[in-house]
C-alpha positions in Angstrom: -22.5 11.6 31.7 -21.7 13.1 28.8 -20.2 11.2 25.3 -16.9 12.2 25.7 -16.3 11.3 29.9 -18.1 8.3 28.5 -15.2 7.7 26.2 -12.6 8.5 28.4 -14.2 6.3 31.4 -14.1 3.4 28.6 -10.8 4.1 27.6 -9.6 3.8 31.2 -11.7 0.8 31.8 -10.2 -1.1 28.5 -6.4 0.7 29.5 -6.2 2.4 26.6 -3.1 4.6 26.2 -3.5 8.7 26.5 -3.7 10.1 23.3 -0.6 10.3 20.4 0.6 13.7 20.2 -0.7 15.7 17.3 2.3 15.0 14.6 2.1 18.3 12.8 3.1 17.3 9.2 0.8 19.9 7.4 1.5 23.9 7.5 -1.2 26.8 7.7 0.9 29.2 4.6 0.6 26.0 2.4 -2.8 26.1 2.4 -3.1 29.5 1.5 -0.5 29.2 -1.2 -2.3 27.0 -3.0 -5.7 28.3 -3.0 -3.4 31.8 -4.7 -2.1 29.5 -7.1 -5.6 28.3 -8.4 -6.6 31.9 -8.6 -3.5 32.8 -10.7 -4.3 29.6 -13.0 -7.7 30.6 -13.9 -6.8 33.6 -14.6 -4.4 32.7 -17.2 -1.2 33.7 -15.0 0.6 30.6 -14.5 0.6 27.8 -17.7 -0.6 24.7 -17.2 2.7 22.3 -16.9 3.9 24.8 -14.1 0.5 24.6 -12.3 0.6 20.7 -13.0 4.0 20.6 -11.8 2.6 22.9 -8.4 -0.3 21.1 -7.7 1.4 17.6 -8.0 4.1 18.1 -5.4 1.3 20.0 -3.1 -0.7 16.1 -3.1 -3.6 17.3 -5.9 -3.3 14.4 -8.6 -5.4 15.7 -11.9 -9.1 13.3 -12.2 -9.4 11.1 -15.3 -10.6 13.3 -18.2 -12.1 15.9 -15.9 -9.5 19.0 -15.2 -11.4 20.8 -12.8 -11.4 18.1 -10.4 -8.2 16.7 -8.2 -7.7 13.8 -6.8 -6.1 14.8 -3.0 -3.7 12.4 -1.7 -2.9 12.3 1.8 0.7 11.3 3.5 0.3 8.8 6.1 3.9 8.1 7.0 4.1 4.7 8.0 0.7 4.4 7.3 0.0 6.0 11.1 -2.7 7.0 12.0 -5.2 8.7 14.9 -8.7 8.2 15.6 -9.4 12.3 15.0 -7.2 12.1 11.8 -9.6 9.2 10.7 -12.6 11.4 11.5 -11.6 14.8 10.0 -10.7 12.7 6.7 -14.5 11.3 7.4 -15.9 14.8 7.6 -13.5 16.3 4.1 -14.5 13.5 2.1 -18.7 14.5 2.8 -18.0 17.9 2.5 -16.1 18.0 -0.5 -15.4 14.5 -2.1 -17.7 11.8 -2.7 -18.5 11.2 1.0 -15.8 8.3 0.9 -12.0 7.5 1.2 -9.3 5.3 -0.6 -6.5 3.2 1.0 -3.5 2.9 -1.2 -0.8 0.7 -1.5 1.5 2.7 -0.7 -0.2 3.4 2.8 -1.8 7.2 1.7 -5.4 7.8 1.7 -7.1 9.6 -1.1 -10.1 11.5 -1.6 -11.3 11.5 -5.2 -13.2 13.8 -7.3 -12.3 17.1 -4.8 -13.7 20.3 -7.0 -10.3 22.1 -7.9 -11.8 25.4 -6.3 -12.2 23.4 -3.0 -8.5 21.4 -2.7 -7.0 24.5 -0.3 -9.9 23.9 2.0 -9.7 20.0 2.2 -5.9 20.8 2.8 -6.9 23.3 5.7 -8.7 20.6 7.5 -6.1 18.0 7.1 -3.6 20.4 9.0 -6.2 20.8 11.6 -5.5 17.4 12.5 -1.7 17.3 11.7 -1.9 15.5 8.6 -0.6 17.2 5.7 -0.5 16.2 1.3 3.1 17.8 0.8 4.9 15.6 -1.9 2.6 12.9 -1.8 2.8 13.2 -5.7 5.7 14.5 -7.8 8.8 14.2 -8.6 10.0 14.2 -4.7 10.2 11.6 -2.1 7.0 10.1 -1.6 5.2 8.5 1.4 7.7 6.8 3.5 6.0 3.6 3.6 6.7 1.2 7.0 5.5 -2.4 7.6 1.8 -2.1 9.6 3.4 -5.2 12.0 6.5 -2.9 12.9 6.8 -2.9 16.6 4.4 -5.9 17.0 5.8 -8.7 15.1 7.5 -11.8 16.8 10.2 -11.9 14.1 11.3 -8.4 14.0 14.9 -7.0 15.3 13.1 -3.7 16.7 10.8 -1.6 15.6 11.5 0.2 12.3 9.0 3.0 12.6 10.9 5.6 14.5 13.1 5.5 11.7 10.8 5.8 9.5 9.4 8.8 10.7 12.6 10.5 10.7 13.6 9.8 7.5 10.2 11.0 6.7 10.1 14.3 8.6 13.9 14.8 7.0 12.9 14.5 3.3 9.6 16.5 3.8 10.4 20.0 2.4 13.7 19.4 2.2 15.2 21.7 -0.7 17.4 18.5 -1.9 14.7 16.4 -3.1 12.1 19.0 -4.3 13.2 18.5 -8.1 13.9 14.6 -8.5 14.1 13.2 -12.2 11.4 11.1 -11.2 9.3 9.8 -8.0 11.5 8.1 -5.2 10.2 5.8 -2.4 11.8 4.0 0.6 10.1 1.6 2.2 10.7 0.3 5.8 9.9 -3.6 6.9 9.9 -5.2 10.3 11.6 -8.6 9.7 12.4 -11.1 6.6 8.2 -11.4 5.7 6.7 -7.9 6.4 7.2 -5.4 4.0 7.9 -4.0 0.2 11.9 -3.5 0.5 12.7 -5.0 -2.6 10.8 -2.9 -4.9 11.7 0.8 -3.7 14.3 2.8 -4.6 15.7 2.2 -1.1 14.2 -0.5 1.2 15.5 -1.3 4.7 15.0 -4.2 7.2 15.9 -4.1 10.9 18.8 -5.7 12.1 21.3 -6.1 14.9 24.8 -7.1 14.7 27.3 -8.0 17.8 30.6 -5.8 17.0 32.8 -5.4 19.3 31.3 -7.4 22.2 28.0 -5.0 21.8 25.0 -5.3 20.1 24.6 -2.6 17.6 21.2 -1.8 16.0 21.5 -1.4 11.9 19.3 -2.4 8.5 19.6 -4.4 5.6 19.8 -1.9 2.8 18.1 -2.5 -0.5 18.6 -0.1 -3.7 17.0 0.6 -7.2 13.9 -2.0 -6.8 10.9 -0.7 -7.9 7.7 -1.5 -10.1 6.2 -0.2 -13.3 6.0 -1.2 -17.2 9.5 -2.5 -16.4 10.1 -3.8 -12.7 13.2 -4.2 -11.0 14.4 -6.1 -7.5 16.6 -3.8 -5.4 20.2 -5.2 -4.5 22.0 -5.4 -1.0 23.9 -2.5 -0.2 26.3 -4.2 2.1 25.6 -6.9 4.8 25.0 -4.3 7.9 24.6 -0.8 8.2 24.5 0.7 11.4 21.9 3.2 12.7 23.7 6.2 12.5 24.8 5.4 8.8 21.1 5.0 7.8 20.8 9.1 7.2 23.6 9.2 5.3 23.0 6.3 3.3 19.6 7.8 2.2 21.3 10.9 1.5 23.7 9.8 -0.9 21.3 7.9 -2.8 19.2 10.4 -3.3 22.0 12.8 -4.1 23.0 10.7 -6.9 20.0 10.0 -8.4 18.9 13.8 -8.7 22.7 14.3 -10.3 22.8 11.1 -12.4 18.6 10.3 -13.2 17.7 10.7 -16.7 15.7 14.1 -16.9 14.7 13.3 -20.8 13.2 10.6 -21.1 10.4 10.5 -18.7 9.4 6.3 -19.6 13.1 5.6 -18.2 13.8 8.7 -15.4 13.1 6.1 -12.2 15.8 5.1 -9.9 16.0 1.8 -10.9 17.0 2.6 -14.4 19.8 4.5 -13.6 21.1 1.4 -11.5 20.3 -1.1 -14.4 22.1 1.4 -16.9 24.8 1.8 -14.8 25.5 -2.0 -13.1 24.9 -3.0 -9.9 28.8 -3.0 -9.2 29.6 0.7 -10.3 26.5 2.4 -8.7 27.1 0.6 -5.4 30.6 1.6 -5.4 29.1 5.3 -6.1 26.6 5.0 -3.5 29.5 4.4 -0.7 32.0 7.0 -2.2 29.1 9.4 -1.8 28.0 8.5 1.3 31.8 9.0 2.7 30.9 13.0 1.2 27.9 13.1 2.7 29.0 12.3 6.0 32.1 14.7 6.1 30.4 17.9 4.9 27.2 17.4 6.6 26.4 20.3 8.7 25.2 19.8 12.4 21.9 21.9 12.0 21.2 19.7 9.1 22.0 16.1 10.7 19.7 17.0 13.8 17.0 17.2 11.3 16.7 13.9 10.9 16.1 12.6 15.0 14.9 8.6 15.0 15.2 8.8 19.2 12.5 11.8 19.0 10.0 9.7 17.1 10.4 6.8 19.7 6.9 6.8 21.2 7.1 7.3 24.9 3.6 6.9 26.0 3.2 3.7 28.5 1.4 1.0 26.4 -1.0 -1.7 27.9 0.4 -4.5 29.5 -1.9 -7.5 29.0 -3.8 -8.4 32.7 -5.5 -11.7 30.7 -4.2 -15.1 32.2 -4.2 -16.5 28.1 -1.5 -17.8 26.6 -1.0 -17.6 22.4 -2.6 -18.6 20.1 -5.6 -18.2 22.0 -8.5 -18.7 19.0 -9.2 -22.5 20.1 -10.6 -20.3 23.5 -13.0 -17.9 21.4 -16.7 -18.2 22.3 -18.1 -20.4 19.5 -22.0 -19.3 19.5 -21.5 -17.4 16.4 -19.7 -18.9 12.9 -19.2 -15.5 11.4 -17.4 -14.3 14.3 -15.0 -17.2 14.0 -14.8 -16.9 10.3 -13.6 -13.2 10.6 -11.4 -14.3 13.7 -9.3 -16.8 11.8 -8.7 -14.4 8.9 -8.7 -10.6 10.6 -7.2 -10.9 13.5 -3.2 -12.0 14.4 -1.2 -12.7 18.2 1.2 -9.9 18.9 4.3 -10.7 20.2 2.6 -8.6 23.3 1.0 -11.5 25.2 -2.7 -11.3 25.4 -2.8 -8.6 22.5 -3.7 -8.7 18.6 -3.4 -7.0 15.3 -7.1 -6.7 13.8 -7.6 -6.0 10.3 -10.8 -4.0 8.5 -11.2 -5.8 5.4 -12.0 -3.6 2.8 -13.3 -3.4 -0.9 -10.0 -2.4 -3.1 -9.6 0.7 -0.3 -13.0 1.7 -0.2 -14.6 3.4 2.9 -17.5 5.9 3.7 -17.3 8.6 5.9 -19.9 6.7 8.4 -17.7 3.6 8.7 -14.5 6.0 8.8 -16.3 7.5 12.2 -16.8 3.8 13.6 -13.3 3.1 13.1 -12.4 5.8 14.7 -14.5 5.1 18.1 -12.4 1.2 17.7 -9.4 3.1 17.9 -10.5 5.1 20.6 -11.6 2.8 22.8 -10.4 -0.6 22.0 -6.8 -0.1 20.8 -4.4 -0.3 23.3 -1.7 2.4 21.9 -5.2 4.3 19.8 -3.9 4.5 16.5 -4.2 2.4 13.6 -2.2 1.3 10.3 -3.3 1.5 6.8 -1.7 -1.4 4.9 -0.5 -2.3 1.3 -3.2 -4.8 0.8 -5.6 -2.0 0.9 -7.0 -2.2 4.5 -6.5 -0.7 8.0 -4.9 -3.0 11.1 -5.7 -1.9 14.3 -3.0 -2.6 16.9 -3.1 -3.9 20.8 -6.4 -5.2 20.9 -7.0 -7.3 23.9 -8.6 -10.8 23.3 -11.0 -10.3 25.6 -12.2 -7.2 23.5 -12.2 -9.5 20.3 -16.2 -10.1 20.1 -17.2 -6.9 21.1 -14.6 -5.3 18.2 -16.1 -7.7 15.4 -19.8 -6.9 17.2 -19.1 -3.0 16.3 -17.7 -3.6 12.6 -20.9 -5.5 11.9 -23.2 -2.9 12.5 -21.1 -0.5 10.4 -20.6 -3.3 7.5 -17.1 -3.4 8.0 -16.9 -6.8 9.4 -16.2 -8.5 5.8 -13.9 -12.2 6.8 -10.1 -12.5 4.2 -8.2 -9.7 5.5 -4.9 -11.8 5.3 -6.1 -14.1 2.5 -6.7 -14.4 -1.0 -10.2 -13.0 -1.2 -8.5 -9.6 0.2 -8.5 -8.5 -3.7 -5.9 -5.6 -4.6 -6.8 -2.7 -7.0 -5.8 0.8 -7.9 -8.3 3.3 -9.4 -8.2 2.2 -12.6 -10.4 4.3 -14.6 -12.1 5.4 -11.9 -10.1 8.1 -11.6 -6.8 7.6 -13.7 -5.9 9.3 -16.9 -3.6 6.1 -17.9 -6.1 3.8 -16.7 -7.1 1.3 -19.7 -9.9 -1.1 -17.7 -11.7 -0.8 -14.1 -9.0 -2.8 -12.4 -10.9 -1.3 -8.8 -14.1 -2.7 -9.6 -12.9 -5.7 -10.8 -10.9 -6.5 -7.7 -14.4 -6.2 -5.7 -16.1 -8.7 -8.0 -13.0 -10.8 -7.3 -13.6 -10.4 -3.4 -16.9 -10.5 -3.7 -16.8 -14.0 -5.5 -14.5 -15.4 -3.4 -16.3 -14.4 0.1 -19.4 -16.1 -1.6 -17.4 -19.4 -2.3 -16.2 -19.0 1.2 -12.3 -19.4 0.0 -11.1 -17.6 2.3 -11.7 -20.4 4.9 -9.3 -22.4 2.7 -6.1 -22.4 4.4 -4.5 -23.5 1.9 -5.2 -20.5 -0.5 -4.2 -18.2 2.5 -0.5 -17.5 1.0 -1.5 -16.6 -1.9 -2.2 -13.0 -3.5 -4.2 -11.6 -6.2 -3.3 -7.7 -6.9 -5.1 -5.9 -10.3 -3.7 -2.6 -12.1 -5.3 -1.2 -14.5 -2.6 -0.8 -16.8 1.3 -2.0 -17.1 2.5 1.1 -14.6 1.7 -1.4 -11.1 -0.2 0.9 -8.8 -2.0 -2.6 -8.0 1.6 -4.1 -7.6 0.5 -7.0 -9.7 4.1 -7.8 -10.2 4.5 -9.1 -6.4 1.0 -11.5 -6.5 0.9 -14.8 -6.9 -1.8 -14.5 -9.3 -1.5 -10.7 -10.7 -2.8 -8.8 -13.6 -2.5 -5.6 -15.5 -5.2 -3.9 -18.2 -5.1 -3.6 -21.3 -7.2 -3.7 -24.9 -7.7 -6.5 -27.4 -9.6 -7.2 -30.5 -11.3 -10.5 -30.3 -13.1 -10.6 -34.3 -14.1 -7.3 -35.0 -14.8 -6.1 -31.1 -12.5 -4.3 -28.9 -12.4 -5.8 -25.7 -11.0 -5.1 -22.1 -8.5 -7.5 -21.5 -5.8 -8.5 -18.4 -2.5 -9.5 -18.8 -1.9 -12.3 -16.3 1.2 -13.3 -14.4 2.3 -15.3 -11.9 4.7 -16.2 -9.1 5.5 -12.6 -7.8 6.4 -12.3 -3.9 6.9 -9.9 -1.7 9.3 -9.6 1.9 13.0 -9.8 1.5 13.3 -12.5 -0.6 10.4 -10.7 -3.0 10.1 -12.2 -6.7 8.7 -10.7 -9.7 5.9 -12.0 -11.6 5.9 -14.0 -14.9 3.6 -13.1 -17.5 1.7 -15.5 -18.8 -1.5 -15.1 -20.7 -3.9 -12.4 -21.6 -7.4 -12.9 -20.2 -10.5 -10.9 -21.4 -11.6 -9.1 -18.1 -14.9 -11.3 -18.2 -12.8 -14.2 -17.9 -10.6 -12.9 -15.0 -13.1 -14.5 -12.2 -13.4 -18.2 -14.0 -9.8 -18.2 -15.0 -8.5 -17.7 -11.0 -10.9 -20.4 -10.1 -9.7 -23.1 -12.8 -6.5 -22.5 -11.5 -7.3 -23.0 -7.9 -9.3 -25.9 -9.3 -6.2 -27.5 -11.0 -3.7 -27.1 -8.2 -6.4 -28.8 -6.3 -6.1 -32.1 -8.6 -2.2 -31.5 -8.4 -0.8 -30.3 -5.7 1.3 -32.3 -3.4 0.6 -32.8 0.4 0.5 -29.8 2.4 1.3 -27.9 -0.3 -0.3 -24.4 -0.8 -1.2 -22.6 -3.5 1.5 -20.1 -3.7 4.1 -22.7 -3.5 2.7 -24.6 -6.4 2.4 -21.8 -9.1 6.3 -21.2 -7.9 7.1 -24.8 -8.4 5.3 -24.5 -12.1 6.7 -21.2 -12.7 9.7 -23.4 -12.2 9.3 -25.7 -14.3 8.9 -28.4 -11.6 5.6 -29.4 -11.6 4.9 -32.9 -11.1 1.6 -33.8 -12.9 0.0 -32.8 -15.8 0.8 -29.5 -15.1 4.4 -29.7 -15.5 5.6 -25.6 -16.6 4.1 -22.5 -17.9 3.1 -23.8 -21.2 1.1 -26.5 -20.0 -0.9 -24.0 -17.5 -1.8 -21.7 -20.8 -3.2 -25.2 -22.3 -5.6 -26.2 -19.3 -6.8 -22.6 -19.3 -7.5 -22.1 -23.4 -11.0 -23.0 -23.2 -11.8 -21.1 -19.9 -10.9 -17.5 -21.6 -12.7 -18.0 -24.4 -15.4 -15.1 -25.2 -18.8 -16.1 -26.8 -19.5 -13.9 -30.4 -20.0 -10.6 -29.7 -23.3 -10.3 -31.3 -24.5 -13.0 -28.7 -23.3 -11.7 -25.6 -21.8 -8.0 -26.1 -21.8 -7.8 -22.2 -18.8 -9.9 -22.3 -16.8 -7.4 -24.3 -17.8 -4.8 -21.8 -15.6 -3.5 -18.3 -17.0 -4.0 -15.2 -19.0 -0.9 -14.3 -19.5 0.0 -18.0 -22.7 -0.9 -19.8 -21.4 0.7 -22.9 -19.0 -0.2 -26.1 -15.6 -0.6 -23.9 -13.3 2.0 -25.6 -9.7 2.2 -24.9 -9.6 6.1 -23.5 -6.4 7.4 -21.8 -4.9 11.1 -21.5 -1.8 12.3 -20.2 -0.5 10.6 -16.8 0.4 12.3 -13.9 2.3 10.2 -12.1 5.0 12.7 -12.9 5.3 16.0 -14.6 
C-alpha cells in the first residue's frame, strides 16, 4: 500500500473530515510583479521609499541592518491553516530561509532572512498552496486575526470565523484601504475570554440578541484599541450590532480613518490616536453617521464581496463514537508522567463531546521545517476537521482530536521534539524578533523569552496551577510586537548605563489582561536583561508568602496593582522595594557577561535603523 492510501485508510479509520478546500488567497501576476519590481530597483529605476513602500504592502518586511534580505510574512486569516499549507511553508523556509518558521502574535507565519532576489519565488510557492503575503505589512489592513477556540469553545454565541474570513477576503485588495495613514487590525473573539478585541482598531465578539420574538445573531463592537509606545483600550460601539451591520460598520471605520488619520506625523498616525484626539463621544457619533453613508450608497456588486454564509464550512465534521463524558483527564492512562504533564497543560475539552483542542508548545514561534512536516501528518490524520490554528501566544492548536487519539498525538510530537508541557501556562514565554531580525529592535526579547521557558520547564512551574493565569509576553522595544502591555508580568527593551557600562535593560510592567474586559499594563521598574529570569521568580516567590487562599497569581499582582494588597506587599512601591536587591548587577569589570544580551558575547551596543512597520 502506498503512503498516501495509507494516509487516507488512517484518515478514514480516525474519521477524519475530507479535505478544506484550497482558499486561494494568493495570485499568480503578483508574483511576477514583484520579482519586476526587484529588477527595476537594482537597476536604479524605482527609489528606495517607493520600493519600501511596494515591497511592504506585497508581505517583504526589510531584515535588521541587512537590505538585501526580507523578512516574508505570510497572511493566515484567522490563523487557519491546512496540513499542505504547513508543508509547502516547511519546504520555502529550507529552500530559501533559514530552514525554519515563526508564529506571530498576530497569527502570520514568517520566514526570516529570505535573499531579496529569491522573495517572488517563496511567494510563488505560497500561491501553490493558496496562501498568499498581500498586505501582511503596510499601511493596509492587516491579518484579520480570529480567536483559535472560535467554533469550539463552550462559552461562545457562534462561531466568529466565517466572519472573519469575509471581512478578510473583502479588505484584501480592496482599492479603499491600499493607502491607510497607518496599519489597521480587526480582531475577531469567540466569547468574553478568547481573544485580543480590545486592543485593535476594531475588535468584535459574538453575540445574539432576541428582537422581536427572534433570535438575531450580532457582535460586540470595539474601536481605536491598540498597542505600541502609547496603548489604548478600544470602546463599545453600541450594545448589539447585528450581522448584516457588521460590513458596514467596518466600512465606515476604515473610511474615516483614511479621511481623518494623521498622514504627518508617523509616531501618532494609528487609529487609536485619531479617537483619543478626537473623544470617544464625537468619533462614535462619526462612526454611526458614516455608517448610515455607507449603507445607502453601497453598490450591490460591492456588498456581495463581502459573503460570511460562503465561508461557513460545510464539510460534515466527526461526531465523537467515545462513550466519555468531560473532563475526561482523570481517565488518561497513567504509565507515563510526561504524558500527563503535557496533557494537563496542552490539551483542552471542546464543547464537541469526546473531542479536544491540542496545543504545540513552542519556543517564542520557533519551528523547523522537519517538525513543520510532523505537524502536518497530526493534522492529517488525527484532526477531526484537518486544519489547525496558529495562536497569539506563539503556538499552533490543533482542533477535534479524539481522546482516544490523545497518547498516540503526544507519542508523535515527542519524536519530533515538539512535545514541550505549558502551552496554556506561564512557561509558554512570548517574544517578537527582537534583534533577530528587527531594525527598531533594542535587546533579543526572542531569545530571552526561550531562556524564560526554558527556566521555567526546568522548575517544573508549569505544573503550578496556580501560576496557570498568569502571562509573561517580551518586546524588544516600547512598539509591543510581544504585546507586553496585556501580560501579567510584561516587558519591553531598552538601554541603560549602570557606572560607566551600557547595559541591555527591560522595562517591566504589570497587571495587563487580555479578553473583553482586557487591561493595560503598569510599568513598574526597569530590570537589566540578566535580571529578568530571578526578578520573575522573586515575584512568584513573594506572592507565594502572600497570597490569600486560592488565590492565583494573576489576581494578586491585580490586587497590588491596586493598591489592595494585604501583607507586606501592600501597592506598587512596596513590590519595587522587595525586588531592589534582586536587579542588582555585579561591577562590570567582574562579570562583563552580565552587561551582555542573550545571544551576544560581545559589548551590548544600542543599534537600531529605520523601522518598517510603516512606510
Amino acid at each position: 500500500m502506498t503512503k498516501a492510501r495509507a494516509a487516507a485508510a488512517n484518515q478514514k479509520q480516525k474519521g477524519v473530515s475530507p479535505p478544506k478546500p484550497n482558499p486561494r488567497w494568493g495570485k499568480e501576476e503578483e508574483t511576477e510583479f514583484f520579482a519586476r519590481k526587484v529588477k527595476l530597483f537594482r537597476q536604479g529605476k524605482i527609489s528606495e521609499d517607493d520600493f519600501r513602500r511596494f515591497r511592504l504592502q506585497h508581505g517583504a518586511y526589510g531584515s535588521r541592518l541587512h537590505a538585501d534580505y526580507s523578512m516574508v510574512r505570510i497572511k493566515i486569516p484567522s490563523g487557519e491553516i491546512t496540513p499542505e499549507q504547513v508543508e509547502k511553508i516547511a519546504g520555502l523556509s529550507e529552500a530559501f530561509s533559514i530552514g525554519s518558521a515563526h508564529v506571530s502574535t498576530r497569527q502570520n507565519i514568517q520566514l526570516h532572512w529570505v535573499q531579496l532576489e529569491d522573495v517572488s519565488e517563496v511567494m510563488r510557492g505560497l500561491v501553490e498552496s493558496g496562501l498568499t503575503t498581500r498586505e501582511a505589512c503596510g499601511n493596509t489592513v492587516r491579518n484579520v486575526m480570529c480567536s483559535h477556540f472560535a467554533g469550539v469553545c463552550p462559552d461562545e454565541a457562534f462561531d466568529a470565523t466565517p466572519y472573519s474570513m469575509a471581512v478578510a477576503r473583502f479588505f484584501l485588495r480592496n482599492p479603499m484601504c491600499q493607502n491607510l495613514p497607518r496599519k489597521f487590525k480587526v480582531n475577531f473573539g469567540c466569547c468574553e475570554k478568547h481573544g485580543l478585541v480590545r486592543v485593535a482598531d476594531i475588535g468584535l465578539v459574538p453575540a445574539i440578541k432576541e428582537i422581536d420574538g427572534k433570535q438575531v445573531k450580532g457582535f460586540r463592537i470595539y474601536l481605536g484599541g491598540g498597542l505600541g509606545a502609547a496603548s489604548f483600550i478600544g470602546h463599545p460601539l453600541e450594545d448589539f450590532t447585528s450581522e448584516d451591520r457588521v460590513l458596514s460598520t467596518c466600512m465606515a471605520t476604515v473610511r474615516l480613518f483614511d479621511r481623518n488619520g494623521n498622514r504627518e506625523n508617523m509616531a501618532r498616525n494609528r487609529m487609536r490616536y485619531l479617537v483619543h484626539e478626537t473623544g470617544w463621544e464625537k468619533f462614535q457619533k462619526m462612526v454611526l453617521k458614516e455608517r448610515t453613508t455607507v449603507e445607502m450608497t453601497t453598490s450591490l456588486a460591492t456588498a456581495k464581496t463581502y459573503d460570511a454564509e460562503s465561508q461557513v464550512d460545510r464539510r460534515v465534521l466527526p461526531k465523537s463514537n467515545e462513550m466519555v463524558k468531560l473532563p475526561m483527564f482523570d481517565k488518561v492512562t497513567k504509565d507515563s508522567p510526561a504524558f500527563e504533564r503535557w496533557l494537563h497543560t496542552n490539551a483542552v475539552p471542546q464543547k464537541q463531546e469526546g473531542f479536544f483542542t491540542v496545543f504545540i508548545t513552542l519556543g517564542a514561534g520557533d519551528i523547523t521545517a522537519s517538525q513543520l512536516r510532523v505537524l502536518a501528518s497530526e493534522i492529517r490524520e488525527l484532526s477531526g476537521e484537518g486544519v489547525a490554528r496558529t495562536t497569539p501566544q506563539q503556538n499552533f492548536a490543533v482542533r477535534y482530536v479524539r481522546g482516544s487519539d490523545l497518547r498516540e498525538f503526544f507519542d508523535r510530537l515527542s519524536t519530533a521534539g515538539l512535545a514541550n508541557p505549558g502551552a496554556l501556562t506561564i512557561a509558554s514565554t512570548v517574544g517578537c524578533s527582537g534583534t533577530t531580525s528587527c531594525n527598531l529592535a533594542i535587546t533579543n526579547s526572542h531569545r530571552l523569552a526561550k531562556e524564560v521557558q526554558r527556566k521555567f520547564l526546568e522548575l517544573g512551574l508549569d505544573t503550578d496551577d496556580s501560576l496557570q493565569d498568569a502571562t509573561i509576553k517580551i518586546s524588544g522595544c516600547p512598539n509591543s510586537c510581544g504585546q507586553h502591555e496585556i501580560a501579567t508580568v510584561g516587558f519591553f527593551g531598552g538601554a541603560t548605563r549602570i557606572g560607566d557600562t551600557m547595559s541591555p535593560t527591560y522595562t517591566m510592567l504589570f497587571g495587563g489582561s487580555a479578553g473583553e474586559q482586557g487591561e493595560l499594563g503598569k510599568a513598574i521598574m526597569r530590570v537589566p536583561a540578566k535580571r529578568v529570569i530571578d526578578t520573575i521568580l522573586k515575584i512568584i516567590e513573594t506572592y507565594k508568602a502572600e497570597r490569600a487562599e486560592g488565590e492565583t497569581l494573576h489576581q494578586w499582582i491585580v490586587k497590588v496593582v491596586r493598591g489592595q494588597g494585604s501583607g507586606i506587599i501592600k501597592n506598587l512601591d512596596d513590590m519595587k522595594k522587595a525586588l531592589v536587591s534582586t536587579i542588582q548587577l555585579p561591577p562590570a569589570e567582574s562579570d562583563p557577561d552580565a552587561y551582555r544580551d542573550y545571544g551576544s558575547d560581545s559589548k551590548f551596543v544600542a543599534k537600531t535603523a529605520r523601522g518598517e512597520c510603516a512606510a
